[in-house]
C-alpha positions as CSV (number, residue, x, y, z in Angstrom):
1,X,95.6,127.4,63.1
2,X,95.7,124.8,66.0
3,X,93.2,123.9,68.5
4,X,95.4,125.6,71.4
5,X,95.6,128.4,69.2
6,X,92.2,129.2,69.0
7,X,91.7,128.7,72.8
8,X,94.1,131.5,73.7
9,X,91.5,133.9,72.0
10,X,88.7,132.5,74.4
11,X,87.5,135.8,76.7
12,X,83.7,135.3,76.8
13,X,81.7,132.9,79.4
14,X,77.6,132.8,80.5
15,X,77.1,131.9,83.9
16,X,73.4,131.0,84.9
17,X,72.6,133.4,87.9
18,X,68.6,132.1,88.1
19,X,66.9,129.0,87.9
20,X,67.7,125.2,88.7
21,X,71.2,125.5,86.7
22,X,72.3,128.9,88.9
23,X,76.1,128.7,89.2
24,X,77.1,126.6,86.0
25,X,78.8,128.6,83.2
26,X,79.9,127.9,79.8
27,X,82.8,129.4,77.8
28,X,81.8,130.9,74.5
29,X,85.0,128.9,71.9
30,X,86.3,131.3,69.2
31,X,85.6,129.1,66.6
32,X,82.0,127.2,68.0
33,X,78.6,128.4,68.8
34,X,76.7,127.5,71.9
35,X,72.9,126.5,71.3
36,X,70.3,126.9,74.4
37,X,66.9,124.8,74.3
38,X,65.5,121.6,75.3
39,X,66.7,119.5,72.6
40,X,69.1,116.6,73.3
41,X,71.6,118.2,70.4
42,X,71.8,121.5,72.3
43,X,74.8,122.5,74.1
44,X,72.9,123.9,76.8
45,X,69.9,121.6,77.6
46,X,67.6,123.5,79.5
47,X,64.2,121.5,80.9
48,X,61.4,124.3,81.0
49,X,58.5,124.5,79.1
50,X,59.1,128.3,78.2
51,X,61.6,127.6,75.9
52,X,61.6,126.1,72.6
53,X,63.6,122.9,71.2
54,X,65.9,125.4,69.8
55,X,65.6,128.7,71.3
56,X,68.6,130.8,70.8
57,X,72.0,130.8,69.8
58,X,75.9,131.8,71.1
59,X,78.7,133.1,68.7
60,X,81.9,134.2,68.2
61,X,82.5,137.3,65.1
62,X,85.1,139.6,64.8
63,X,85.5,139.4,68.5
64,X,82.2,140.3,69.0
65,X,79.5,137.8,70.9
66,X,76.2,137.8,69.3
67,X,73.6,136.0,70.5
68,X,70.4,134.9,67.9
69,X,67.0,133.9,68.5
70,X,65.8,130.9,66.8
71,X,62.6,131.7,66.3
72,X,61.7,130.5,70.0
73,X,57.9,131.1,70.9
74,X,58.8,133.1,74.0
75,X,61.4,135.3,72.9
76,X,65.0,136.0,74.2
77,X,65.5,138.6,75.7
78,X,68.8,140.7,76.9
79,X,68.4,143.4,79.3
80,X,65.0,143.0,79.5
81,X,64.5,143.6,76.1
82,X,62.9,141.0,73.0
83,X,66.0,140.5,70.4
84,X,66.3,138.7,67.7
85,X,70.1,139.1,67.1
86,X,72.6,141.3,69.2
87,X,75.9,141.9,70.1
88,X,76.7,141.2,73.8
89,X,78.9,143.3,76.3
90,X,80.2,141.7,79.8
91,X,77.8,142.1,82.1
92,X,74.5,142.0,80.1
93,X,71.9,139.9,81.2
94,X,70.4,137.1,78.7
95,X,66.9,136.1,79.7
96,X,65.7,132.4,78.5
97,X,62.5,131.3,80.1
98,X,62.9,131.4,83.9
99,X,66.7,131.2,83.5
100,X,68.8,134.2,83.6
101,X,72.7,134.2,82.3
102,X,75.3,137.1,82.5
103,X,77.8,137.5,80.3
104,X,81.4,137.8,81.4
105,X,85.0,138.2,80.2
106,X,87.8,135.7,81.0
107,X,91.6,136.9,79.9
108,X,93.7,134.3,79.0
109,X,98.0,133.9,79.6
110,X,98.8,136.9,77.4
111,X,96.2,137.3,75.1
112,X,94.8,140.3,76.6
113,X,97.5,143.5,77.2
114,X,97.1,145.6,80.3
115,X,95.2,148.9,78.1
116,X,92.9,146.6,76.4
117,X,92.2,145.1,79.8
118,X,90.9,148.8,80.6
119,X,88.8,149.3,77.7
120,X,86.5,145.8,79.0
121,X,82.7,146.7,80.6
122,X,83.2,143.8,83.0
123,X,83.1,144.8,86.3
124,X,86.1,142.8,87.4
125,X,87.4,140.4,84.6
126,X,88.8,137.4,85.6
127,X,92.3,135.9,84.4
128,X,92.9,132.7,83.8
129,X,96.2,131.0,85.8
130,X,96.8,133.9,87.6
131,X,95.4,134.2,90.8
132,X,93.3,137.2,92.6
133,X,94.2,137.5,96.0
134,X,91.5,139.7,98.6
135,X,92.3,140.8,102.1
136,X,91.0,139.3,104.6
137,X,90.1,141.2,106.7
138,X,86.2,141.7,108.2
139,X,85.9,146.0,107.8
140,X,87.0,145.1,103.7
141,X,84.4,142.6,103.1
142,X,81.1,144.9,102.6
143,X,83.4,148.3,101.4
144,X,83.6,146.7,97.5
145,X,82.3,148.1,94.6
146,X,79.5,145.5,94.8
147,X,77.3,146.0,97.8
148,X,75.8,143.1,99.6
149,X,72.4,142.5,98.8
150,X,69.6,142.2,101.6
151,X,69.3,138.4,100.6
152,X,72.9,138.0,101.2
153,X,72.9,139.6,104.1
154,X,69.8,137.6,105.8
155,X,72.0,134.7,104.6
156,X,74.9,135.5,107.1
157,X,72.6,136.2,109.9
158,X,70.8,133.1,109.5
159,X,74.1,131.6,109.4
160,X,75.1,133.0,112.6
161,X,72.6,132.2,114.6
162,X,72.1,128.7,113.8
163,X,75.8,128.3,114.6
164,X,75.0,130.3,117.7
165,X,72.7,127.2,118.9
166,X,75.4,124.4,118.0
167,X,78.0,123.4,120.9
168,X,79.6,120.3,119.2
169,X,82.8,121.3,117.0
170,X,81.6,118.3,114.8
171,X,78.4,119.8,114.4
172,X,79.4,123.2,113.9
173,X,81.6,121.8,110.6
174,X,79.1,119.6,109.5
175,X,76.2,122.8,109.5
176,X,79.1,125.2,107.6
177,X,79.9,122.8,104.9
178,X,76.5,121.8,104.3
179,X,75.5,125.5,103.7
180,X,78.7,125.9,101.4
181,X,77.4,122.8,99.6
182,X,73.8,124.5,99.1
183,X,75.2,128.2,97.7
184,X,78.1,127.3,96.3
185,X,77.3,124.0,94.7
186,X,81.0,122.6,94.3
187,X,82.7,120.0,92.8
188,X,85.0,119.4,95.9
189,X,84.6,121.4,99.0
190,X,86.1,120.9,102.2
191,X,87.1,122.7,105.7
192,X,90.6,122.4,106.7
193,X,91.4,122.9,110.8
194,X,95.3,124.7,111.1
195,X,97.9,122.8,113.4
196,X,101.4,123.2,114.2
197,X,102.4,120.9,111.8
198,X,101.0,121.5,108.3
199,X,101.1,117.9,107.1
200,X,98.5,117.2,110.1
201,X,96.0,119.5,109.2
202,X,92.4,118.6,110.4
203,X,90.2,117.9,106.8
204,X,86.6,117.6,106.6
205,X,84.9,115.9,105.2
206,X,87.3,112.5,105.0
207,X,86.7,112.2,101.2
208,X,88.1,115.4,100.1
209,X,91.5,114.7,102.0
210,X,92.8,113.2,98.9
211,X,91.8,115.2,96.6
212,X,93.4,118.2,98.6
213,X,96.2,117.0,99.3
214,X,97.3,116.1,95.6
215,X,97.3,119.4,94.6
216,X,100.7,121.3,95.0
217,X,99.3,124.8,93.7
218,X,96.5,123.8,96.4
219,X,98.9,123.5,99.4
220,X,101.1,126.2,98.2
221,X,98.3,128.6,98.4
222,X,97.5,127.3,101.9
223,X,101.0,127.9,103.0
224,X,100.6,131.3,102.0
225,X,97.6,131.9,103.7
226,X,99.1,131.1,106.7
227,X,101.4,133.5,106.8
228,X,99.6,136.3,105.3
229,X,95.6,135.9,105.3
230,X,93.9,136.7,102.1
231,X,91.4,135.2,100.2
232,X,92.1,133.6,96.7
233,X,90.2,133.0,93.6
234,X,92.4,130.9,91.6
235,X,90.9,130.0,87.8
236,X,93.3,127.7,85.8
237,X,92.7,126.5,82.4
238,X,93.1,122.7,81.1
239,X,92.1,120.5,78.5
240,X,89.2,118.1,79.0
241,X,87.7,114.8,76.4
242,X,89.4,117.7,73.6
243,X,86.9,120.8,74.8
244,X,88.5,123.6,77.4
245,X,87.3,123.1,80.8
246,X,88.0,126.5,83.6
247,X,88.8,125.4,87.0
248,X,88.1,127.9,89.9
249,X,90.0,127.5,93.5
250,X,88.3,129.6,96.1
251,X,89.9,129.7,99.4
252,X,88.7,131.9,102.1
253,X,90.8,131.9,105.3
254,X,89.2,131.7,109.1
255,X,90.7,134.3,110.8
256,X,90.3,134.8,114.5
257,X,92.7,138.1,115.5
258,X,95.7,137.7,113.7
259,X,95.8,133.8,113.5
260,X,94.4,132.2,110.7
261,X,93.0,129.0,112.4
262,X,91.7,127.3,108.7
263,X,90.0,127.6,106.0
264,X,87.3,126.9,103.6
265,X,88.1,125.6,100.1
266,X,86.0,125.1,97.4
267,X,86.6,124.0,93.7
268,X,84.8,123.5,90.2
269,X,85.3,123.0,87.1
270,X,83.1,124.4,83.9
271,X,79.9,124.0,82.8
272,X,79.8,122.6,86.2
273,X,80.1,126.5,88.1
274,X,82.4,128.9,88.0
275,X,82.8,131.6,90.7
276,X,84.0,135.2,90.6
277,X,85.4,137.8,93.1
278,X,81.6,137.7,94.8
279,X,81.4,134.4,95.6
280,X,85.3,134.8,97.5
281,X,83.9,137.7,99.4
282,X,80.5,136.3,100.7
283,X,83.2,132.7,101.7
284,X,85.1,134.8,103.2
285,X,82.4,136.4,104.9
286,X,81.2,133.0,106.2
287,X,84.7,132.6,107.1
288,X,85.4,135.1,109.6
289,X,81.6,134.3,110.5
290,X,82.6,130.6,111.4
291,X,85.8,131.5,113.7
292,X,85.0,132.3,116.8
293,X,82.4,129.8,116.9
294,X,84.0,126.8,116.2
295,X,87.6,128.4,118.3
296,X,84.5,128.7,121.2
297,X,83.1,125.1,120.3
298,X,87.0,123.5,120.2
299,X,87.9,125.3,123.9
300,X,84.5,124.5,125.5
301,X,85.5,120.8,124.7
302,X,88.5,120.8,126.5
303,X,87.5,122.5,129.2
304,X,85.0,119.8,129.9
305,X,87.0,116.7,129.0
306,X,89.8,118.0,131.0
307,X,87.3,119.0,133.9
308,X,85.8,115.6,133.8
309,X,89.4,113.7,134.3
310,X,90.5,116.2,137.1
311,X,86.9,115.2,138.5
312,X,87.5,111.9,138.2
313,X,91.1,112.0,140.0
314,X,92.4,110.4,136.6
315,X,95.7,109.3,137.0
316,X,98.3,110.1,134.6
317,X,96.5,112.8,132.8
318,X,99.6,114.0,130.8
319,X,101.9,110.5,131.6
320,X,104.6,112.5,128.9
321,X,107.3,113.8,130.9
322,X,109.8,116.4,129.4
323,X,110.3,119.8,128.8
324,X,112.0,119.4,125.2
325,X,110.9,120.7,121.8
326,X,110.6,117.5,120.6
327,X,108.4,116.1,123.3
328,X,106.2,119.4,123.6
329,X,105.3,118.8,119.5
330,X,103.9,115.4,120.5
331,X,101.8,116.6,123.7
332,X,100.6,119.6,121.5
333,X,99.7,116.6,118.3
334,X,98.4,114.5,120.7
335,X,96.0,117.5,122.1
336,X,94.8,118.2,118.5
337,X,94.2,115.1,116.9
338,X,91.8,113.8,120.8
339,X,89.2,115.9,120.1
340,X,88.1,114.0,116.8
341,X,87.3,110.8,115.9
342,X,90.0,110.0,113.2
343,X,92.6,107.0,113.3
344,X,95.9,107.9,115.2
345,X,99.5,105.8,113.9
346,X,102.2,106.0,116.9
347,X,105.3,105.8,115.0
348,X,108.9,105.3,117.6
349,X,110.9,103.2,118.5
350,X,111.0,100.4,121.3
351,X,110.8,102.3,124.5
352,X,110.0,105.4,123.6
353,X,106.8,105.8,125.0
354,X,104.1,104.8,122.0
355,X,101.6,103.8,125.1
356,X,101.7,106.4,126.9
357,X,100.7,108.8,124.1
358,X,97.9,106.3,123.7
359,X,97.1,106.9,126.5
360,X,97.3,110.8,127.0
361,X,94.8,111.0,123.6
362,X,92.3,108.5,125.0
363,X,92.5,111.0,128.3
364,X,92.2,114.4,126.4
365,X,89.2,112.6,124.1
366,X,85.3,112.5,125.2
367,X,86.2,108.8,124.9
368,X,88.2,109.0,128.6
369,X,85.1,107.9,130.5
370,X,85.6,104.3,128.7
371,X,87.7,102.0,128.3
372,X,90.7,101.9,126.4
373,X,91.6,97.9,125.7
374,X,95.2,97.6,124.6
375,X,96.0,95.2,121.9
376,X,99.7,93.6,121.9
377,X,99.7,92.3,118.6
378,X,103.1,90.5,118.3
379,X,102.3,88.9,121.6
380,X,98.7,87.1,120.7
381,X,100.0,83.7,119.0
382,X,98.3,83.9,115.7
383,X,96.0,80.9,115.5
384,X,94.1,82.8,118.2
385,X,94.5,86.7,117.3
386,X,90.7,86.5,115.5
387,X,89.5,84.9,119.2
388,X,91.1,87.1,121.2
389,X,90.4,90.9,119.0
390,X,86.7,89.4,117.5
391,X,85.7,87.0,120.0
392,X,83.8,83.5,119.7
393,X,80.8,81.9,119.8
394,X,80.2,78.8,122.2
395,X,81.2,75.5,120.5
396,X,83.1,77.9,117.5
397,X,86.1,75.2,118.1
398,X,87.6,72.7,120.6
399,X,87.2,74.1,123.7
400,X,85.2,77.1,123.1
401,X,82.5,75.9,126.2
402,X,81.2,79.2,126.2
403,X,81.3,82.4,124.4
404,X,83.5,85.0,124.2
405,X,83.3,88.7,124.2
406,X,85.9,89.9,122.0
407,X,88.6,92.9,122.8
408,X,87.2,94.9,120.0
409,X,83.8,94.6,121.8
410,X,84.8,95.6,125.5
411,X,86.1,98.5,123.7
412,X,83.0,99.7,122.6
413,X,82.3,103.8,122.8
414,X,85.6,103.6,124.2
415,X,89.3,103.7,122.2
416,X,91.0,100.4,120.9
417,X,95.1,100.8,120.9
418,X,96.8,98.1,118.8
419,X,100.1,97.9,119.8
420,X,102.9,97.2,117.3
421,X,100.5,96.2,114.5
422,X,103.3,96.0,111.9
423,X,103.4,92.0,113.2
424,X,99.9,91.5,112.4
425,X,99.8,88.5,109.1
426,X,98.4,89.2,106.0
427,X,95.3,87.7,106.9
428,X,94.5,89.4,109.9
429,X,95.4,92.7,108.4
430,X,92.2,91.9,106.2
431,X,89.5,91.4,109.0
432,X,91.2,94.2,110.9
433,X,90.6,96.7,107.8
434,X,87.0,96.0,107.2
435,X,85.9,96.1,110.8
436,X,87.7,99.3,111.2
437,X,85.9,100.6,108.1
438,X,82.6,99.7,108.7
439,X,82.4,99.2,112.6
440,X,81.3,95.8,112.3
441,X,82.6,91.7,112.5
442,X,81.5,88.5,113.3
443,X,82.4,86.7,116.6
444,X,84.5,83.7,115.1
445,X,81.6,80.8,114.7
446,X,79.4,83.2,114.5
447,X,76.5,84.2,112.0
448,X,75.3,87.6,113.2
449,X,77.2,91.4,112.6
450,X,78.1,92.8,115.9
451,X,78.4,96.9,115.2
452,X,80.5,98.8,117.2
453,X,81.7,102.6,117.9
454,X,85.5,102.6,118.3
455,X,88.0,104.5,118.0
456,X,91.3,103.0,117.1
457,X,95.2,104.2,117.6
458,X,97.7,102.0,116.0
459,X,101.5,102.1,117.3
460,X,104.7,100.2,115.2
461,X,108.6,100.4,115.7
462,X,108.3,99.1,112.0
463,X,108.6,101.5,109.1
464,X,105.2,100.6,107.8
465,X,105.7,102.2,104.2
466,X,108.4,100.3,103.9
467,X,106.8,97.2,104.5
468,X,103.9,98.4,102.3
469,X,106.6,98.5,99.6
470,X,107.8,94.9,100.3
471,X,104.3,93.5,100.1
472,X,104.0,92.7,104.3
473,X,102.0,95.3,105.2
474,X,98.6,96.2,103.1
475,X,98.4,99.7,101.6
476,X,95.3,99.8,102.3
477,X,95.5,99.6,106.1
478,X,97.9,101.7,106.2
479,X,96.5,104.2,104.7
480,X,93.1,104.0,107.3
481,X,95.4,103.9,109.8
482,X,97.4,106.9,109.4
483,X,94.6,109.2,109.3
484,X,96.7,111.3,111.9
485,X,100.4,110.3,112.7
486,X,102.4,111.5,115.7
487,X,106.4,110.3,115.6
488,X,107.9,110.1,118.3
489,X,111.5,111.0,119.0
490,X,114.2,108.9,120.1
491,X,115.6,109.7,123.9
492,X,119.0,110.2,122.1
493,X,116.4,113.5,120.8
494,X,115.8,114.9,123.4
495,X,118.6,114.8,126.3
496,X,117.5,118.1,127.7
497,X,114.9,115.5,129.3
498,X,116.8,112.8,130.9
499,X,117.3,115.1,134.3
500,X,113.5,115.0,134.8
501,X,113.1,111.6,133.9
502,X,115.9,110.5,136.1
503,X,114.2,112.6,138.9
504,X,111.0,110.9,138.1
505,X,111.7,107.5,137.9
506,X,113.8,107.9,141.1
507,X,110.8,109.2,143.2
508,X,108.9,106.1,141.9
509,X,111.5,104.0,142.9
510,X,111.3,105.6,146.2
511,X,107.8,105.2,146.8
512,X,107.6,101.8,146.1
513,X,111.0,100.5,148.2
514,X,113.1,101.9,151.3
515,X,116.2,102.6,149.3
516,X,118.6,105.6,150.6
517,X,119.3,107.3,147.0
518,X,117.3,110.7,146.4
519,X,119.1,112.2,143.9
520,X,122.3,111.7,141.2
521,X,125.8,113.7,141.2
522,X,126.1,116.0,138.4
523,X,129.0,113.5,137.0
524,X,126.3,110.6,136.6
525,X,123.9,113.0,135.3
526,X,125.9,113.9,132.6
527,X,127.6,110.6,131.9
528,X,123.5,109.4,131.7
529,X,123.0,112.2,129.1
530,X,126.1,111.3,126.9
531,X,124.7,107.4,126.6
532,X,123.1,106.3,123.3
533,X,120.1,104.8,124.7
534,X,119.4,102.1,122.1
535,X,116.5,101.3,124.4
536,X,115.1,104.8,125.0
537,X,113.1,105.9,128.1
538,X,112.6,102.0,129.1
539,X,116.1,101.6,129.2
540,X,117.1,104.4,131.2
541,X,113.9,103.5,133.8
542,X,115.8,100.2,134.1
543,X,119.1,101.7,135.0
544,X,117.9,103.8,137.1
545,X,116.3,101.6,139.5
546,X,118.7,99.0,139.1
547,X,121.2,102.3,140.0
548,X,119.2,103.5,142.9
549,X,118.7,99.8,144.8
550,X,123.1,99.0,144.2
551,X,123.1,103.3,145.8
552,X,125.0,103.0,149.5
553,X,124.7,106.7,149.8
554,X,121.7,109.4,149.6
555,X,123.4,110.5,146.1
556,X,124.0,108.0,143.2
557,X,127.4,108.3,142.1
558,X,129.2,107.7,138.8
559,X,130.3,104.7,139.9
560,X,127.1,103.1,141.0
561,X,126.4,103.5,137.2
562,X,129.6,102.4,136.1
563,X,129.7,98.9,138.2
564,X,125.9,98.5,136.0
565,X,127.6,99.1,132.5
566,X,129.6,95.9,132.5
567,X,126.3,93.6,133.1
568,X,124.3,96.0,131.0
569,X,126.5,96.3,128.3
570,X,128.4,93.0,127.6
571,X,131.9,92.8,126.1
572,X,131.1,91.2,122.3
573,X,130.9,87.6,122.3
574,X,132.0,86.3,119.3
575,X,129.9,83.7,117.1
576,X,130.9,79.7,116.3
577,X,131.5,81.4,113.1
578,X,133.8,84.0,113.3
579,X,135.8,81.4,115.4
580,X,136.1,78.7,112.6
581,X,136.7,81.7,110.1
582,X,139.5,82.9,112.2
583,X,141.2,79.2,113.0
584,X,140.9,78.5,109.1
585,X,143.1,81.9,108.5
586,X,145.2,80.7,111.1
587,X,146.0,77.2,110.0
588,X,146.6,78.8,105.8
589,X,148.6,81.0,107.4
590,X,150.8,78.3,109.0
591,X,150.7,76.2,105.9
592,X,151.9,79.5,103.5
593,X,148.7,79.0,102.0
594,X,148.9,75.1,101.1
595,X,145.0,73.9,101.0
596,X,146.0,70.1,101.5
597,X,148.4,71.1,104.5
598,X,145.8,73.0,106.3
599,X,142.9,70.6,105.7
600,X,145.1,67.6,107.6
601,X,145.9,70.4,110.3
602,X,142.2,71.6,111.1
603,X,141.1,67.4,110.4
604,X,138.8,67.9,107.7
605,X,138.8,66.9,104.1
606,X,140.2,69.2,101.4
607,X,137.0,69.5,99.7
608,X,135.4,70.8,103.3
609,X,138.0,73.4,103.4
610,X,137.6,74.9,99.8
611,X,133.7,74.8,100.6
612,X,134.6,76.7,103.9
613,X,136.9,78.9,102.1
614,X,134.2,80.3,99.9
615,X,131.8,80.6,102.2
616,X,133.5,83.2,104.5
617,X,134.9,84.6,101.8
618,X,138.4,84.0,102.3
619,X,141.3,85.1,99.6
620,X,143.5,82.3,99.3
621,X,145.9,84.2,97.3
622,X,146.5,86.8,100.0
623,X,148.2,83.7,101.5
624,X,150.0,82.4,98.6
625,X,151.5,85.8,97.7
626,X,153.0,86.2,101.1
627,X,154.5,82.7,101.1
628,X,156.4,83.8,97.8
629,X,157.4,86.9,98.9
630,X,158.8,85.4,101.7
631,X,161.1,83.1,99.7
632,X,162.2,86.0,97.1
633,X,163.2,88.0,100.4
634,X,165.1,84.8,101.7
């Protein structure tokens, strides 16, 4: 019989409720034993001087699971009760030392039918790649067959009201996952924030994001949390350095009404922990705990950063102007990602507005009292990019008389935006990436580490994994970069906002000049809403001022549009090239296709013309054919 085999008739684990090892579990393998007790050659090595170097021992017969005492000094016990060899049901308790296990029953994929699944003493058994979904709703949480304890009840009050005194969203997630981290002991944990788009979803810590988003089981679950809110206990089986490993996926949703705003998400593998139906209802608990107060915590925020610009007369609090699908996505993106610290990539095209949705994050952000420098990387020559982002120190080079704050550095507690940052070189890329990471650089010349708290949004018209691919752009930027990414539609995308923008760029136009024009005819609307708009919003600003200046009358007509077209948009000019191309055609056409004819005609040498010939890719025979066809129809 195979290994896999055997494994299928696995159903027994321990897990260590008591002790410095509470939460780890082992599974009992049909064919193995498990030995407890402080030697090195146990398979449970347990440090406490209560139990022997070989205290008791695990095993597999006839289905049953014995356990065996070894002759230990101080006895195991099970149930309370000195044994020196007995057969164990789920749910006993095995007592060794100060440590306390309980025995449970795991089903495997069709090893266990549905009326021996009846005839089991666990309380709940656990099956493995199938998962156990809980609802999650608060009145369902404490009406189980296992009643909360008073410790676990003191636990979520305590909970409560230190997230009660905590105001900061940041703080409020930091405090939650370190009390996950302290129960629950997991391999990866994490708390995952809900927006409109799923592929944006807020992660914390950092380091789990990976990890989290690898999974496809993982986000499929999520998915379907989303739409109906339940807790899950997932338990999947695989194969580990040749033993069997159990991997639990708890997931407890944050519901607040009927949305479910996040969720917490823990996972562990075997002898690491392992976590039953118990340890998804006191999550879940926490869950619906958590809510309100970080849905409080997120709103407070706003209100005061928005409270603070309107205060401050800000101008251009929300700069994005449209009432489209497409635009309203990017306002609500650009709301959710200001209120955190992470990288932001503006992806769009030239004149679409990357800038200004720069600008409306660094507004919405508790950054908005500081500065936000603007970076235009393709326009900083690149022998002085370094000076200009790091600074320099006085005497760094030929004509360095003094030094030089650097851009990075005025932007200090404030937000740094580096504008098309696809251009930056190789090189550059490098500095960039480690003084993004660890808030720190030189001033050029200089010897001493400047630290700094930034916050940085990035914006390309490049596709940037494309580049990555080709070996322009490091991977590794990018991905520090795109921590958060916000695309932003073309104005071809959204023509249900050219009115508004028309109407908008027209009253700055008025403002700033005495023209007559205050509004467009409905034909020049339209015709402006049929255009392609290579150039996006910047373009159409153009021709609308251009439009409302040429304008003899208070409405812009069609053709005040139309006399603009022919400067705007040039008949095509045609190249040096596809001019000698053509004459070349021309003069083997006149020849019937004789090389040595048309080389004398154009005045160059025959062995110019074949070289000319191949290089535009001219079919000589398309010439020669026709000059005989000609004579056989003569």
């Amino acid at each position: 019989m195979s290994f896999r085999d055997n494994e299928k008739k696995l159903k027994f684990i321990i897990t260590a409720r008591s002790g410095y090892i509470k939460g780890s579990a082992w599974i009992i393998p049909e064919d193995g034993e498990l030995n407890i007790g402080r030697d090195p050659t146990c398979s449970i090595i347990i440090d406490d001087p209560l139990i022997s170097r070989h205290h008791c021992q695990l095993y597999i017969s006839e289905d049953d699971l014995i356990i065996r005492d070894l002759g230990s000094s101080n006895s195991t016990f099970v149930n309370g009760h000195p044994v020196k060899e007995k057969i164990l049901r789920p749910g006993d308790d095995i007592g060794v030392g100060s440590i306390v296990f309980s025995v449970g029953t795991i089903i495997p994929e069709g090893s266990v039918t549905g009326d021996e699944t009846k005839k089991l003493r666990a309380t709940r058994p656990i099956k493995i790649g199938a998962p156990v979904f809980i609802e999650g709703s608060p009145q369902n949480l404490f009406e189980s067959g296992n009643p909360r304890t008073a410790e676990e009840l003191a636990g979520l009050f305590l909970f409560a009201r230190q997230l009660s005194q905590l105001l900061n969203v940041e703080d409020i997630v930091n405090h939650s996952l370190k009390v996950v981290q302290e129960r629950f002991n997991p391999n990866v944990f994490c708390l995952i924030q809900f927006t409109q788009e799923p592929s944006q979803n807020f992660i914390y810590p950092k380091s789990a994001s990976q990890v989290i988003t690898s999974i496809p089981q993982l986000l499929q679950l999520l998915s379907q949390i989303r739409e109906m809110p339940r807790g899950v206990l997932y338990p999947e089986r695989f194969y580990k350095n040749g033993e069997t490993v159990i991997r639990n996926t708890v997931i407890a949703p944050m519901i607040l009404g009927k949305e479910v705003i996040g969720a917490f998400v823990m996972m562990a593998d075997t002898p690491h922990c392992f976590y039953e139906e118990s340890d998804l209802e006191y999550l879940l608990a926490m869950a619906h705990t958590l809510a309100p107060y970080l849905r409080a915590a997120e709103r407070m925020q706003q209100l005061e950063w928005e409270n603070q610009r309107l205060i401050s007369g800000g101008i251009n609090f929300d700069p994005l102007i449209g009432n489209s699908k497409a635009i309203q996505k990017v306002r609500a993106l650009a709301r959710d990602c200001a209120h955190s610290d992470l990288c932001v990539l503006i992806l769009g095209e030239t004149g679409t507005g990357k800038e200004l949705v720069a600008r409306l994050i660094h507004n919405l952000s508790h950054r908005s009292q500081k500065q936000l420098i603007v970076v235009n990387c393709a326009a900083i020559p690149e022998e002085l990019f370094e000076s200009e982002l790091f600074g320099h120190e006085k005497g760094a080079f030929t004509g360095a008389h003094t030094t030089k704050i650097g851009l990075m550095e005025e932007a200090n507690q404030g937000t740094l935006f580096l504008d098309e940052v696809g251009d930056l070189s190789l090189s550059h890329q490098a500095r960039l990436l480690r003084a993004i990471e660890t808030g720190t650089f030189r001033r050029v010349g200089g010897n001493v580490d400047i630290r700094v708290n930034v916050r940085v949004i990035s914006a390309t018209n490049k596709d940037l994994p494309a580049e990555v691919n080709a070996g322009r752009f490091r991977r590794d930027l990018f991905h520090r970069l795109n921590a958060f990414v916000i695309t932003i539609p073309p104005l071809r995308d959204r023509r249900d906002d050219i009115p508004l923008l028309v109407d908008y760029f027209l009253q700055q136009i008025r403002r700033r000049f005495p023209v007559r024009a205050t509004h467009f005819s409905p034909q020049a609307l339209k015709w402006l809403e049929n255009q392609p708009w290579h150039g996006n919003v910047r373009e159409l600003r153009n021709l609308v001022e251009r439009a409302s200046v040429i304008a003899k009358n208070e409405e812009i007509q069609l053709q005040d549009l139309s006399s603009e077209l022919n400067i705007y948009f040039p008949e095509k000019f045609s190249t040096l090239e596809e001019i000698e191309k053509t004459h070349i055609i021309k003069a083997l056409q006149y020849t019937q296709g004789n090389v040595v004819s048309a080389a004398e005609l154009l005045g160059i040498g025959k062995s110019t013309l074949y070289r000319k010939i191949a290089e535009y890719q001219i079919n000589l025979s398309l010439y020669l054919n026709s000059n005989l066809n000609e004579n056989k129809t003569t």
